[in-house]
C-alpha positions as YAML, in Angstrom:
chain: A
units: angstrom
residues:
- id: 1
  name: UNK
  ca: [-4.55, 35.08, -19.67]
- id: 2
  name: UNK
  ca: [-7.74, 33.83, -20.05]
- id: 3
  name: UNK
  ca: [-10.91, 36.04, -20.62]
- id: 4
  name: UNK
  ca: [-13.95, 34.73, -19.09]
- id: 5
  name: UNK
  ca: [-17.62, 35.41, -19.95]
- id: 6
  name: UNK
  ca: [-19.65, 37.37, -17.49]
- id: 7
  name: UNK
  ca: [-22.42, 35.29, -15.70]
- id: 8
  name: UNK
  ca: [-25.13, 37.30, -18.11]
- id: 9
  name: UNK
  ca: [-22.75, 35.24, -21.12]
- id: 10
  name: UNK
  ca: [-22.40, 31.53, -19.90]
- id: 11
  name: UNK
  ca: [-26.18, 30.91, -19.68]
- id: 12
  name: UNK
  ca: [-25.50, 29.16, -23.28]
- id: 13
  name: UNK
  ca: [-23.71, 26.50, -21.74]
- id: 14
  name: UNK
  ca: [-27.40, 25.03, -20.03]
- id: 15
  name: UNK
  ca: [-30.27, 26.24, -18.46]
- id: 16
  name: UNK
  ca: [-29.79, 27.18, -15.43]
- id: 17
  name: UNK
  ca: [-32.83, 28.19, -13.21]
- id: 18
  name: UNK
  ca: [-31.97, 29.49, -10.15]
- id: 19
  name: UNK
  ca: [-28.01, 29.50, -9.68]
- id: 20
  name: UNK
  ca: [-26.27, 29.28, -6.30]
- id: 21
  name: UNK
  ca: [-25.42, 32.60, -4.62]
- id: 22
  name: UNK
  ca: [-22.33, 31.24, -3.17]
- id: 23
  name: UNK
  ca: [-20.92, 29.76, -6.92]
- id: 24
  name: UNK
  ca: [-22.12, 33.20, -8.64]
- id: 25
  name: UNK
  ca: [-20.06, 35.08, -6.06]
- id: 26
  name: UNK
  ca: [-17.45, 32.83, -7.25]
- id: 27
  name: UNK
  ca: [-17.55, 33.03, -10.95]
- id: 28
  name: UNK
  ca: [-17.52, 36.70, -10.34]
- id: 29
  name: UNK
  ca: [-14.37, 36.34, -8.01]
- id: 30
  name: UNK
  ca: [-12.62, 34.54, -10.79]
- id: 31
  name: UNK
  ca: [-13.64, 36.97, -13.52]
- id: 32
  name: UNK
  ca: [-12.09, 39.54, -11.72]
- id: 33
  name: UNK
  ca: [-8.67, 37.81, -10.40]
- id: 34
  name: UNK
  ca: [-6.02, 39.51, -12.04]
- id: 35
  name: UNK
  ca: [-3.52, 37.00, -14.02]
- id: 36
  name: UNK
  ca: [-6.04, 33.94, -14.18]
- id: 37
  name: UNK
  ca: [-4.28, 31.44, -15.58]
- id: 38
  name: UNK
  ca: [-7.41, 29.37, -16.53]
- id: 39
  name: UNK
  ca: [-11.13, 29.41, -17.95]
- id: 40
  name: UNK
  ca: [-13.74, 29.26, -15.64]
- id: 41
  name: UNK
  ca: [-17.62, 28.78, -16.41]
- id: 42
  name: UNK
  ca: [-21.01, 28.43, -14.80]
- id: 43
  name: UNK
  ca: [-22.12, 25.03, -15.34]
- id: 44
  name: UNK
  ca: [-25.66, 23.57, -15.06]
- id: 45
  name: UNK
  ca: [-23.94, 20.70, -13.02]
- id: 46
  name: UNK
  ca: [-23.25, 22.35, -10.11]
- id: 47
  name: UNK
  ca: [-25.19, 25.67, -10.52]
- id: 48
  name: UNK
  ca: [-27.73, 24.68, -8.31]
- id: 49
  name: UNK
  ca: [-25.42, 23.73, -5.37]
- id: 50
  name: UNK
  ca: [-22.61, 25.85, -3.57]
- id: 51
  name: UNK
  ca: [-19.08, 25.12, -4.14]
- id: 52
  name: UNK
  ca: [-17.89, 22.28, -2.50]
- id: 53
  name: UNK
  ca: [-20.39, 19.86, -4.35]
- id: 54
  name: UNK
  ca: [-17.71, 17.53, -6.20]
- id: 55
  name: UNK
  ca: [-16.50, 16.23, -2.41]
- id: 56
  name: UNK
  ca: [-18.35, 13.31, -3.52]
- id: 57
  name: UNK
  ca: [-16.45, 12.10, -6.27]
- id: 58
  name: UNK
  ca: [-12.74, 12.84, -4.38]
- id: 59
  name: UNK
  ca: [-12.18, 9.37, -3.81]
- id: 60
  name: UNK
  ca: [-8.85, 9.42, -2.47]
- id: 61
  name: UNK
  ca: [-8.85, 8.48, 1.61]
- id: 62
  name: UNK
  ca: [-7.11, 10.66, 3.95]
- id: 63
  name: UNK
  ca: [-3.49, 11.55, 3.46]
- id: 64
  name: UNK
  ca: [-1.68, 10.24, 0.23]
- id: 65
  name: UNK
  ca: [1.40, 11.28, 0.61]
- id: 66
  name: UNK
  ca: [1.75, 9.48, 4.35]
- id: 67
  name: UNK
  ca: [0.09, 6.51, 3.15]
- id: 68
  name: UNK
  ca: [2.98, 6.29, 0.34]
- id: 69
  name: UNK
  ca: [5.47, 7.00, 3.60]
- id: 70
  name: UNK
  ca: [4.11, 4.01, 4.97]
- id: 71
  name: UNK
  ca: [4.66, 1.84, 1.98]
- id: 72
  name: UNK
  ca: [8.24, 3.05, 2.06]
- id: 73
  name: UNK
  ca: [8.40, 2.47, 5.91]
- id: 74
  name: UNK
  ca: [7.24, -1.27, 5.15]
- id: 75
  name: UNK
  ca: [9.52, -2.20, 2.35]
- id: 76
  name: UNK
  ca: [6.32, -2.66, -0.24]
- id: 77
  name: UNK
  ca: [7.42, 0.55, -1.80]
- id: 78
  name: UNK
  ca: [11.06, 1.71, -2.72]
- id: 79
  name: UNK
  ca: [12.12, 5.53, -3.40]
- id: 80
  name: UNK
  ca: [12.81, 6.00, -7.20]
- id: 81
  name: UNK
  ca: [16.73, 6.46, -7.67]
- id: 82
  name: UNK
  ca: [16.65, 8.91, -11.23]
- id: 83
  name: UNK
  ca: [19.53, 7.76, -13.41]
- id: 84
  name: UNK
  ca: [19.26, 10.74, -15.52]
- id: 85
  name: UNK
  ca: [20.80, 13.65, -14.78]
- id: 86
  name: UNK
  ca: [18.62, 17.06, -14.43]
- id: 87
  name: UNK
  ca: [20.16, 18.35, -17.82]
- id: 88
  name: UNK
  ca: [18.14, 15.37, -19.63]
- id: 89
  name: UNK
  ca: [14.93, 16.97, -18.61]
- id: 90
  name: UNK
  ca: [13.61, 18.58, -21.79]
- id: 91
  name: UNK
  ca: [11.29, 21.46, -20.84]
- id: 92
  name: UNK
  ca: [8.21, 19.81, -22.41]
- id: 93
  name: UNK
  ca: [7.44, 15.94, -22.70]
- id: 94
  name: UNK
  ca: [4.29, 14.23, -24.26]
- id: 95
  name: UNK
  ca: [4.35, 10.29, -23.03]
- id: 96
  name: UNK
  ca: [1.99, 9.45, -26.06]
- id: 97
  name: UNK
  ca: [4.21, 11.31, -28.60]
- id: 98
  name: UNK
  ca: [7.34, 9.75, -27.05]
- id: 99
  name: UNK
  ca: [6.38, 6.27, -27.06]
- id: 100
  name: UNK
  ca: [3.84, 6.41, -30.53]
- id: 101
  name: UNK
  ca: [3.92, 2.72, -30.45]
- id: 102
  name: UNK
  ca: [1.86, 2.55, -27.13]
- id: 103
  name: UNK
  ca: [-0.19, 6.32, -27.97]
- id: 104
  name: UNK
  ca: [-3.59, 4.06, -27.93]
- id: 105
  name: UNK
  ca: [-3.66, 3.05, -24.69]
- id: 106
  name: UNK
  ca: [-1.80, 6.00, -23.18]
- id: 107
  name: UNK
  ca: [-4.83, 8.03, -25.02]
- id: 108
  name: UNK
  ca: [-7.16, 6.58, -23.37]
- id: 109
  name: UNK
  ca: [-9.57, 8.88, -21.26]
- id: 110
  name: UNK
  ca: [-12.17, 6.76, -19.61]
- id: 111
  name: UNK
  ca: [-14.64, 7.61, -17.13]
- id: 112
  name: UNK
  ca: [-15.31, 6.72, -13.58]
- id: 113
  name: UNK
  ca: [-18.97, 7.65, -13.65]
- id: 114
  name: UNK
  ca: [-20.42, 9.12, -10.43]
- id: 115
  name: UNK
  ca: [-18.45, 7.02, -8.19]
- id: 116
  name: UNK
  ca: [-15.31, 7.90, -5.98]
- id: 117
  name: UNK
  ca: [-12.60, 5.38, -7.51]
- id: 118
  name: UNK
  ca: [-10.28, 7.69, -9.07]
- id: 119
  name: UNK
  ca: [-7.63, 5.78, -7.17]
- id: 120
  name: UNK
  ca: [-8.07, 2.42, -9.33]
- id: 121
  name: UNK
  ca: [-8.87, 4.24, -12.34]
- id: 122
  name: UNK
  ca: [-5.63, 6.49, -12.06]
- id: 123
  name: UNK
  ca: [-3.18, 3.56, -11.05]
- id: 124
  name: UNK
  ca: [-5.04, 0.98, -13.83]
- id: 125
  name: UNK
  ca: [-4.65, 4.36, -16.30]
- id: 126
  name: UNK
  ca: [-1.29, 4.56, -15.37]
- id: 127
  name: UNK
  ca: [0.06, 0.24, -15.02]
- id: 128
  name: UNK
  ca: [-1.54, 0.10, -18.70]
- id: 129
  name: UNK
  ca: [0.75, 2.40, -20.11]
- id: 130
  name: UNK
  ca: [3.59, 1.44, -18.65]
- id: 131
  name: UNK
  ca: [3.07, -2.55, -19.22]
- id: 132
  name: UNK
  ca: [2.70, -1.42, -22.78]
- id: 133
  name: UNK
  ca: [6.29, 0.53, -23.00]
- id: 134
  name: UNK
  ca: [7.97, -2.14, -20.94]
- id: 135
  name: UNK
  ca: [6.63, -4.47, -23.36]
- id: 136
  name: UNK
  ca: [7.49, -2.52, -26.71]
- id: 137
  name: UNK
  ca: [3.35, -2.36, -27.67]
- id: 138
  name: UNK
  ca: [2.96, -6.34, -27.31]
- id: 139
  name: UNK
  ca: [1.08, -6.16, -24.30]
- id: 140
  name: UNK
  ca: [-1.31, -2.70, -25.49]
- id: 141
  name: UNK
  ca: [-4.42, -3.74, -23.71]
- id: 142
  name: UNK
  ca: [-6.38, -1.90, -20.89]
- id: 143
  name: UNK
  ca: [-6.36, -3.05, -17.55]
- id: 144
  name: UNK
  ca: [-9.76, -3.32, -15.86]
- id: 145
  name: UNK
  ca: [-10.59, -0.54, -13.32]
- id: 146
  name: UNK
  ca: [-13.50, -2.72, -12.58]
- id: 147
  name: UNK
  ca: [-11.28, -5.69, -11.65]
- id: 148
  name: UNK
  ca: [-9.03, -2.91, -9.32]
- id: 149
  name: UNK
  ca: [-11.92, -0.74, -8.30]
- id: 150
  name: UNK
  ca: [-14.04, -3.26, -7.16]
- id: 151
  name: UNK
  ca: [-11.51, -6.74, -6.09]
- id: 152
  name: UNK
  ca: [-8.93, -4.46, -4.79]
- id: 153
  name: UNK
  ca: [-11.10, -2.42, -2.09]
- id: 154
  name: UNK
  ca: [-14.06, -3.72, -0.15]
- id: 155
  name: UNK
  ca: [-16.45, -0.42, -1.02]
- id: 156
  name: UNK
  ca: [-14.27, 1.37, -4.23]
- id: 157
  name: UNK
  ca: [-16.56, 4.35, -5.08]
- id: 158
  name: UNK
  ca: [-16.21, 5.58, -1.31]
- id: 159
  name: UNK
  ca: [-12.28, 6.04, -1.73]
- id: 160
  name: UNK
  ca: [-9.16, 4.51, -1.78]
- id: 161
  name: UNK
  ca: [-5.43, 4.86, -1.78]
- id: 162
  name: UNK
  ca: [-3.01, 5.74, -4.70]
- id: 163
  name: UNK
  ca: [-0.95, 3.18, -3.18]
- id: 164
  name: UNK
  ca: [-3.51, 0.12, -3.53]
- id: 165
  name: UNK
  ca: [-3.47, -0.43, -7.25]
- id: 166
  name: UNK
  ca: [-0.43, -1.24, -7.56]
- id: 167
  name: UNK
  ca: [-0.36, -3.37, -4.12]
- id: 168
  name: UNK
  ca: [-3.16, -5.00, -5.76]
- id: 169
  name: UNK
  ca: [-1.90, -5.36, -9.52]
- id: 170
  name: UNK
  ca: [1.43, -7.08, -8.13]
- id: 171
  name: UNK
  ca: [-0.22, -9.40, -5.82]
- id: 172
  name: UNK
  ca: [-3.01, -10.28, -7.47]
- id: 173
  name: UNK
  ca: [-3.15, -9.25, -11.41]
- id: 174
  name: UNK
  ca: [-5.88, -6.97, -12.96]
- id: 175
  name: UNK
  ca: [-7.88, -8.50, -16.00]
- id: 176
  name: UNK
  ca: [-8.28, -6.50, -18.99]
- id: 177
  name: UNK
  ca: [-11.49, -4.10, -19.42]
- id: 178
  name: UNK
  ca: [-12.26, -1.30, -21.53]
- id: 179
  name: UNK
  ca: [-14.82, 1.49, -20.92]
- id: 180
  name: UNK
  ca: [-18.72, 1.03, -20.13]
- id: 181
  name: UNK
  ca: [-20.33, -1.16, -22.76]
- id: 182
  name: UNK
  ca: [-17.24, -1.49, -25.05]
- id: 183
  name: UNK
  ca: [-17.09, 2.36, -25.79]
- id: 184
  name: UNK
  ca: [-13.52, 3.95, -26.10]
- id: 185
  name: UNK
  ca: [-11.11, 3.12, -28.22]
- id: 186
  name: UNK
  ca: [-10.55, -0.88, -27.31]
- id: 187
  name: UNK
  ca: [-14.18, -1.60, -28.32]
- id: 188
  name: UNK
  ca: [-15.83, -4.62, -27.06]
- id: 189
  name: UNK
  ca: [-13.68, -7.81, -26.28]
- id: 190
  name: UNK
  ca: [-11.76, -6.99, -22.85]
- id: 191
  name: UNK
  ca: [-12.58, -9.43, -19.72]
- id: 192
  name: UNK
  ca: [-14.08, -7.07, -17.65]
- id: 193
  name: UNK
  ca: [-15.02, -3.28, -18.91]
- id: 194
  name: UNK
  ca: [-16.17, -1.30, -16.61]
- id: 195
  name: UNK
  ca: [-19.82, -1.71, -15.77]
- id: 196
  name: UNK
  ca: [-21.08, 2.19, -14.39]
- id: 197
  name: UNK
  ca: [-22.29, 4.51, -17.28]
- id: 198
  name: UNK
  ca: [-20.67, 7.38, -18.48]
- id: 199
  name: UNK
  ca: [-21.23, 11.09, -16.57]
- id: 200
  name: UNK
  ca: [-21.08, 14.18, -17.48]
- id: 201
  name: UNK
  ca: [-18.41, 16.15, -15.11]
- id: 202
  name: UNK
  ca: [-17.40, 18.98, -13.59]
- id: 203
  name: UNK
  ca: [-17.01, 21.91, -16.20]
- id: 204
  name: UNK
  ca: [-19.26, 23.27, -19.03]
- id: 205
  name: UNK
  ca: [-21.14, 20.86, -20.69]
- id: 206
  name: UNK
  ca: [-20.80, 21.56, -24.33]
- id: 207
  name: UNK
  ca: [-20.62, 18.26, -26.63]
- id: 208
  name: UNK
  ca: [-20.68, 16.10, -23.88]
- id: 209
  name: UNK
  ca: [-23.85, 13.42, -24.56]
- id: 210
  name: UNK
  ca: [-23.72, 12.19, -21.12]
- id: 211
  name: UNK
  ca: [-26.33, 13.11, -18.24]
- id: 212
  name: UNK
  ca: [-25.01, 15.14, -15.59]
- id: 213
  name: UNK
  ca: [-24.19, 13.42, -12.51]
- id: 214
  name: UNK
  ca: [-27.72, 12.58, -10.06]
- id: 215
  name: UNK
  ca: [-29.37, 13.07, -13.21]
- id: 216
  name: UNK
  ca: [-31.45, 9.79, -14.76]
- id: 217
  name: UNK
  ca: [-29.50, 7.22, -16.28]
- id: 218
  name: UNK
  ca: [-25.80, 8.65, -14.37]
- id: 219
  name: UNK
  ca: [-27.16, 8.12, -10.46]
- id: 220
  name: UNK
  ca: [-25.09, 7.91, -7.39]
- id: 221
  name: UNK
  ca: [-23.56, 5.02, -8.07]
- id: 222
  name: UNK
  ca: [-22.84, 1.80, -5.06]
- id: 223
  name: UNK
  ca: [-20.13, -0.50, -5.12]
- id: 224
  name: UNK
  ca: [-20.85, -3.44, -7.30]
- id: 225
  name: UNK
  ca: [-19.55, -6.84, -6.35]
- id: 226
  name: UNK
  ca: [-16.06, -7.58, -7.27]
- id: 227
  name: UNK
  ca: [-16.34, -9.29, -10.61]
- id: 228
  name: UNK
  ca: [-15.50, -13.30, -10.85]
- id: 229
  name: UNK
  ca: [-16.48, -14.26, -14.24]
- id: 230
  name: UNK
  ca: [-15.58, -11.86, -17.64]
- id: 231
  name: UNK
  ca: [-18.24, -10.49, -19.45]
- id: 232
  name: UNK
  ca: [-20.49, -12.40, -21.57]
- id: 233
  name: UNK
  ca: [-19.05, -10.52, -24.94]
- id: 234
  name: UNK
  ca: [-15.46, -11.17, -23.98]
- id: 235
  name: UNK
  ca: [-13.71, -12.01, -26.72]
- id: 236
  name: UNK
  ca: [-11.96, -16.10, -26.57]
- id: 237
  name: UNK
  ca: [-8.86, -14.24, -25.35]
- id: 238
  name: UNK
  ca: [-9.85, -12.99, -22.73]
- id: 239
  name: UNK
  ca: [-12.74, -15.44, -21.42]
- id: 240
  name: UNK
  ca: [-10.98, -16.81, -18.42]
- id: 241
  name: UNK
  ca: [-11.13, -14.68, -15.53]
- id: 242
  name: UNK
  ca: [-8.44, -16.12, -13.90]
- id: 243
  name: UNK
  ca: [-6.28, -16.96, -16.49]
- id: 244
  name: UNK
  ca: [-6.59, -12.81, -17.96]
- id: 245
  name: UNK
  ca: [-4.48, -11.75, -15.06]
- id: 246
  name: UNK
  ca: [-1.63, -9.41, -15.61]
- id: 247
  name: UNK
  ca: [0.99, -8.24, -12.84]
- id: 248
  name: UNK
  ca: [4.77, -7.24, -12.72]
- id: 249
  name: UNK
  ca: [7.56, -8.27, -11.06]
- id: 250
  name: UNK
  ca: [9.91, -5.49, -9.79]
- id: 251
  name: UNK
  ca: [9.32, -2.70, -7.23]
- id: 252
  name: UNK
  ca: [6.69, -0.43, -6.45]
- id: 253
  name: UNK
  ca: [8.26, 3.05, -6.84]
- id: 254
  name: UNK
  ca: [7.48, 6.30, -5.74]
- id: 255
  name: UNK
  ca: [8.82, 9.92, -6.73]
- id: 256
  name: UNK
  ca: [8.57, 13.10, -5.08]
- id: 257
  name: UNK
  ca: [9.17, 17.01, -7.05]
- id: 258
  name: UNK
  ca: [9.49, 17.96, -10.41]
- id: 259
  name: UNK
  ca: [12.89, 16.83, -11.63]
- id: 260
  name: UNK
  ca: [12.28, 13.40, -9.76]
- id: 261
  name: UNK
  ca: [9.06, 12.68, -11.28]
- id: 262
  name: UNK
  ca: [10.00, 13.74, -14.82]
- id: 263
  name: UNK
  ca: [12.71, 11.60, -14.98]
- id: 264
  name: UNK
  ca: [10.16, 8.41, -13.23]
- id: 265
  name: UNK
  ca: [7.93, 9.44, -17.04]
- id: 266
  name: UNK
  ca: [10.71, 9.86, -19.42]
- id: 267
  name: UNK
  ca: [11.75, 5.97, -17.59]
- id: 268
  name: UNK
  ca: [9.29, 4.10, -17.78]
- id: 269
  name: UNK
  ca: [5.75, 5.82, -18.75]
- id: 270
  name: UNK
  ca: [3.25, 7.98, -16.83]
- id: 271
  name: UNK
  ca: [2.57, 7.89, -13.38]
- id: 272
  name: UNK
  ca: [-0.34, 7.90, -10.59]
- id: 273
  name: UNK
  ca: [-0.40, 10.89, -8.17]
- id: 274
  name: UNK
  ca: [-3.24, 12.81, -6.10]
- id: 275
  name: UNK
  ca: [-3.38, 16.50, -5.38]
- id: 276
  name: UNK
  ca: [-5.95, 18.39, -3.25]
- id: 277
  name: UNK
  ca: [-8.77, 19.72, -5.14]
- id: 278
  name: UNK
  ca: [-10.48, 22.99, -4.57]
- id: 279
  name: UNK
  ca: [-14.08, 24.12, -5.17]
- id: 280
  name: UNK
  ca: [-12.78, 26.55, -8.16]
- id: 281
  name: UNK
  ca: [-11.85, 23.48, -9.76]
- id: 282
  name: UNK
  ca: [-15.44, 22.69, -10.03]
- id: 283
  name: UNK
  ca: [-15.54, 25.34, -12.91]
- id: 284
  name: UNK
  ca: [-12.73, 24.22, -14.67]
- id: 285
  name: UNK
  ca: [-13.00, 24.66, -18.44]
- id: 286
  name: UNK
  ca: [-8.84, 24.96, -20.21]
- id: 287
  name: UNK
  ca: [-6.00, 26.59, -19.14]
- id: 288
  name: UNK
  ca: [-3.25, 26.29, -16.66]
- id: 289
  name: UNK
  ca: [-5.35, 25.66, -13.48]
- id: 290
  name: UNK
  ca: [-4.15, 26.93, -10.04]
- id: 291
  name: UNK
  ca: [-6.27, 27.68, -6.80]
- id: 292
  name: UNK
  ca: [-7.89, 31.15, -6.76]
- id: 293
  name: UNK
  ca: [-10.93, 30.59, -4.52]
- id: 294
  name: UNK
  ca: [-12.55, 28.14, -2.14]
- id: 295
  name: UNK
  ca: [-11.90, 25.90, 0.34]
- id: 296
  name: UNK
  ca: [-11.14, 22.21, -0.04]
- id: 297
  name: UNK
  ca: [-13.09, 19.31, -1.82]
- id: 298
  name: UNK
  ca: [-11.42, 16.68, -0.79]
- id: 299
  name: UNK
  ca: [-8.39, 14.47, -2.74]
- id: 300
  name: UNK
  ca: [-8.49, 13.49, -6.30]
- id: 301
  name: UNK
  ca: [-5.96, 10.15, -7.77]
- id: 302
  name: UNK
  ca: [-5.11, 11.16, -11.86]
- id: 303
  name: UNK
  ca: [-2.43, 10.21, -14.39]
- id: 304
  name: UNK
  ca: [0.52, 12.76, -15.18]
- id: 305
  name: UNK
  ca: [1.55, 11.88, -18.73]
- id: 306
  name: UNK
  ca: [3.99, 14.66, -19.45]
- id: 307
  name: UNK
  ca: [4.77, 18.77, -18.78]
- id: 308
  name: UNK
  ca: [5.39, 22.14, -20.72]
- id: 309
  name: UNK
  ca: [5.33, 25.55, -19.95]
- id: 310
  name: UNK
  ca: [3.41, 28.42, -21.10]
- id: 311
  name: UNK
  ca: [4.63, 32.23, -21.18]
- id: 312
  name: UNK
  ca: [6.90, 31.14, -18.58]
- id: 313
  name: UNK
  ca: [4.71, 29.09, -16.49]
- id: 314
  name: UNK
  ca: [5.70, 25.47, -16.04]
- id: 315
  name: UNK
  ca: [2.97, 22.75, -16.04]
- id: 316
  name: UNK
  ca: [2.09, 19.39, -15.17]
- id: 317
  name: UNK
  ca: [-0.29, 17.50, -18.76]
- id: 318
  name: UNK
  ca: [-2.26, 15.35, -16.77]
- id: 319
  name: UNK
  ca: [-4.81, 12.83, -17.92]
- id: 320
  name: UNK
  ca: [-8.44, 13.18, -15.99]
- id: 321
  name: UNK
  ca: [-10.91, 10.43, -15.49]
- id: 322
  name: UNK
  ca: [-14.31, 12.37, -16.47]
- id: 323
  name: UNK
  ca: [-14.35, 11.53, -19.88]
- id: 324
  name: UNK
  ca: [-13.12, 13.12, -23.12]
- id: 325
  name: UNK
  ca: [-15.52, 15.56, -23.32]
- id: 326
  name: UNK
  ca: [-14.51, 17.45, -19.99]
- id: 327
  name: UNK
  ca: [-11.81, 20.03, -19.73]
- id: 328
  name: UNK
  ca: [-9.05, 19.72, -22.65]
- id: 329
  name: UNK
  ca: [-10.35, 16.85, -24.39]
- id: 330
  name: UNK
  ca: [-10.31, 14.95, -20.96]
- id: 331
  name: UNK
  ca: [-7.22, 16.31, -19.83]
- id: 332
  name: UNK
  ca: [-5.85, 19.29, -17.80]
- id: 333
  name: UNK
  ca: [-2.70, 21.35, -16.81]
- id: 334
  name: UNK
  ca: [-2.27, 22.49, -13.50]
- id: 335
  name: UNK
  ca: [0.91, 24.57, -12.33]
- id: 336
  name: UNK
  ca: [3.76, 22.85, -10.46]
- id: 337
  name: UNK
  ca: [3.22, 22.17, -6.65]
- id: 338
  name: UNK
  ca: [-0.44, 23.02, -7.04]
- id: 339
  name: UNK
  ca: [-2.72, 21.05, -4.58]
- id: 340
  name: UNK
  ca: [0.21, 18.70, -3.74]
- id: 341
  name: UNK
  ca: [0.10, 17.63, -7.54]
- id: 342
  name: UNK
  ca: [3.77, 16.81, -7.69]
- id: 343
  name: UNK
  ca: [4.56, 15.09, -4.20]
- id: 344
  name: UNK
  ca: [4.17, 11.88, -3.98]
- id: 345
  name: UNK
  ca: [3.91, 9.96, -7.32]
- id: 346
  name: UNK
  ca: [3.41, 6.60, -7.57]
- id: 347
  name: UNK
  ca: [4.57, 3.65, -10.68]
- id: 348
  name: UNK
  ca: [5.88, 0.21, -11.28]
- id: 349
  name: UNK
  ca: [9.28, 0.87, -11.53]
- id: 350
  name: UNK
  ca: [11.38, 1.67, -15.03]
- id: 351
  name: UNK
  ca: [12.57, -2.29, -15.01]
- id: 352
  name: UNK
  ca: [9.80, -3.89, -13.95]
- id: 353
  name: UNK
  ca: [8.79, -6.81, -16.13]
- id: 354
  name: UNK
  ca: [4.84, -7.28, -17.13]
- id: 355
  name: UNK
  ca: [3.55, -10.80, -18.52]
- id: 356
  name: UNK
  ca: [0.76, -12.66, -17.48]
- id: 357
  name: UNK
  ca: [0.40, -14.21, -14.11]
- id: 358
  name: UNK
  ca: [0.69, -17.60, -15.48]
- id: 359
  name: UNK
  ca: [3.95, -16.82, -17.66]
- id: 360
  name: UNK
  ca: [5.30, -14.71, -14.88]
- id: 361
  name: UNK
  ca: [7.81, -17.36, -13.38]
- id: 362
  name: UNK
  ca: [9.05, -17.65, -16.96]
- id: 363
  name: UNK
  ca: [9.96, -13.75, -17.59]
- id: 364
  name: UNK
  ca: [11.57, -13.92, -13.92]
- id: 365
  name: UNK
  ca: [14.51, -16.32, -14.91]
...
């Protein structure tokens, strides 16, 4: 169990002037919640404002799990059939340490600045990884959330659907991009990075560099225009816009439960899903989070990369979009069934086949 500093204690983490009634009240509720599974603290980000604040930056639309019905309904997405059996489900699974070959890319914690399109950075997160296992590491390059963000919605940083980047990679192909300004670990090069600066997020603020979101230099950020030439500093690679496209052929897949979804990761690679956040969230800082306090924030698109368990608590390791400095190193763990976290997944399926638009009748035959 974690212990967490008294309010008196976490005034190290920033100045904080004059904190919120309402979010002191709830520090103090979570201080004093018996079995806490997590580590909460005050931070300067949200202080200020009563808990609810991070609505903003939920950017998934509505209900995810009938949207994904839908698909299913339509035909554009099929209902993963697991080939394993449950007694190949190991108890903990790391997608990075199981496929070492593609660890770069599944490693990769960007950042969708202060702007709701955790949907497109979750599902281009998420079709990276599992274009570079399909591929055996040949094809290890980012896909661009700015491409799916900002091509595959008409307003991406007021929501989406966990469905739509992967209606959009198929259909249309995502260029590469890498993180604002060539930061992260692809560098400089990609077609189109993505083109809103880094935040600082929910949770204490520590080593993070970044400004905190509304602060100068990480504003509340506006749709740009979807991109239609790469970046000046693309590399000769990766110069043509339309020629830097990458897609799949093969279904759309979708899982649903524990045993389900593990066996969707140990096939093919990490997944998309979406789970309900709650204000406590706002304070998360390690741990194995579950709700203890607050009502809803709205819906939140990530990247499960593996599980575990901890003194007898099972987990979901899932890969955040608020940088590397928030939470555990940019990830978290959140208990199975939490928030909806394990109901409706969403991946390319295990044989899909990833090339280059261009090349793409060629892999077919």
């Amino acid at each position: 169990m974690w212990r967490i500093a008294p309010i008196a204690a976490i005034s190290a983490v920033g100045a904080v002037a004059s904190p919120h009634a309402d979010r002191v009240a709830q520090i103090h509720e979570l201080q004093n919640t018996p079995g806490i599974l997590w580590k909460a603290d005050l931070v300067d980000r949200f202080a200020s404002e009563a808990p609810g604040a991070s609505k903003r930056l939920n950017g998934v639309k509505g209900d995810w799990k009938a949207a994904i019905e839908v698909g299913i309904r339509d035909g554009k997405i099929k209902r993963f059939s697991p080939a394993l059996t449950a007694v190949a489900i190991p108890d903990s699974f790391d997608s990075a340490k199981n496929w070492p070959q593609c660890e770069k890319v599944i490693g990769d914690i960007r950042d969708q600045s202060n702007c709701g399109c955790c949907w497109a950075f979750a599902g281009a997160e998420a079709a990276s990884d599992r274009m570079c296992i399909s591929s055996n590491a040949t094809l290890m390059i980012p896909l661009s959330a700015q491409d799916v963000c900002f091509c595959g919605s008409d307003d991406g940083c007021q929501g989406g659907q966990i469905d739509t980047p992967w209606d959009y990679i198929k259909q249309s192909g995502a260029v590469t991009g890498g993180q604002y300004k060539g930061t992260g670990p692809f560098g400089k090069g990609m077609c189109s990075d993505f083109s809103l600066p880094h935040c600082h997020h929910h949770g204490p603020q520590g080593k993070d560099p970044y400004p905190k979101e509304g602060a100068a230099g990480c504003p509340s950020e506006a749709s740009p225009q979807c991109p239609k030439s790469c970046d000046a500093d693309a590399s000769p690679g990766h110069k043509s816009f339309s020629s830097d496209k990458y897609t799949f052929s093969g279904d759309t897949v979708s899982g649903s439960g524990p045993s389900q979804i593990q066996q969707l990761i140990m096939a093919g690679g990490p997944v998309e899903t979406a789970f309900t956040v709650y204000s406590d969230f706002e304070n998360y800082a390690g741990g194995i989070y579950h709700h203890v306090s607050g009502g809803m924030a709205g819906g939140h698109a990530v990247k499960i990369v593996g599980w575990g368990s901890e003194a007898g608590v099972k987990y979901w390791k899932i890969a955040n979009s608020w940088n590397p400095y928030w939470g555990e190193e940019g990830y978290f763990r959140i208990r199975y069934g939490e928030g909806g976290i394990d109901d409706s997944v969403i991946a390319s399926s295990p044989d899909a086949k990833w090339a280059k638009m261009g090349a793409m009748a060629e892999v077919v035959v």
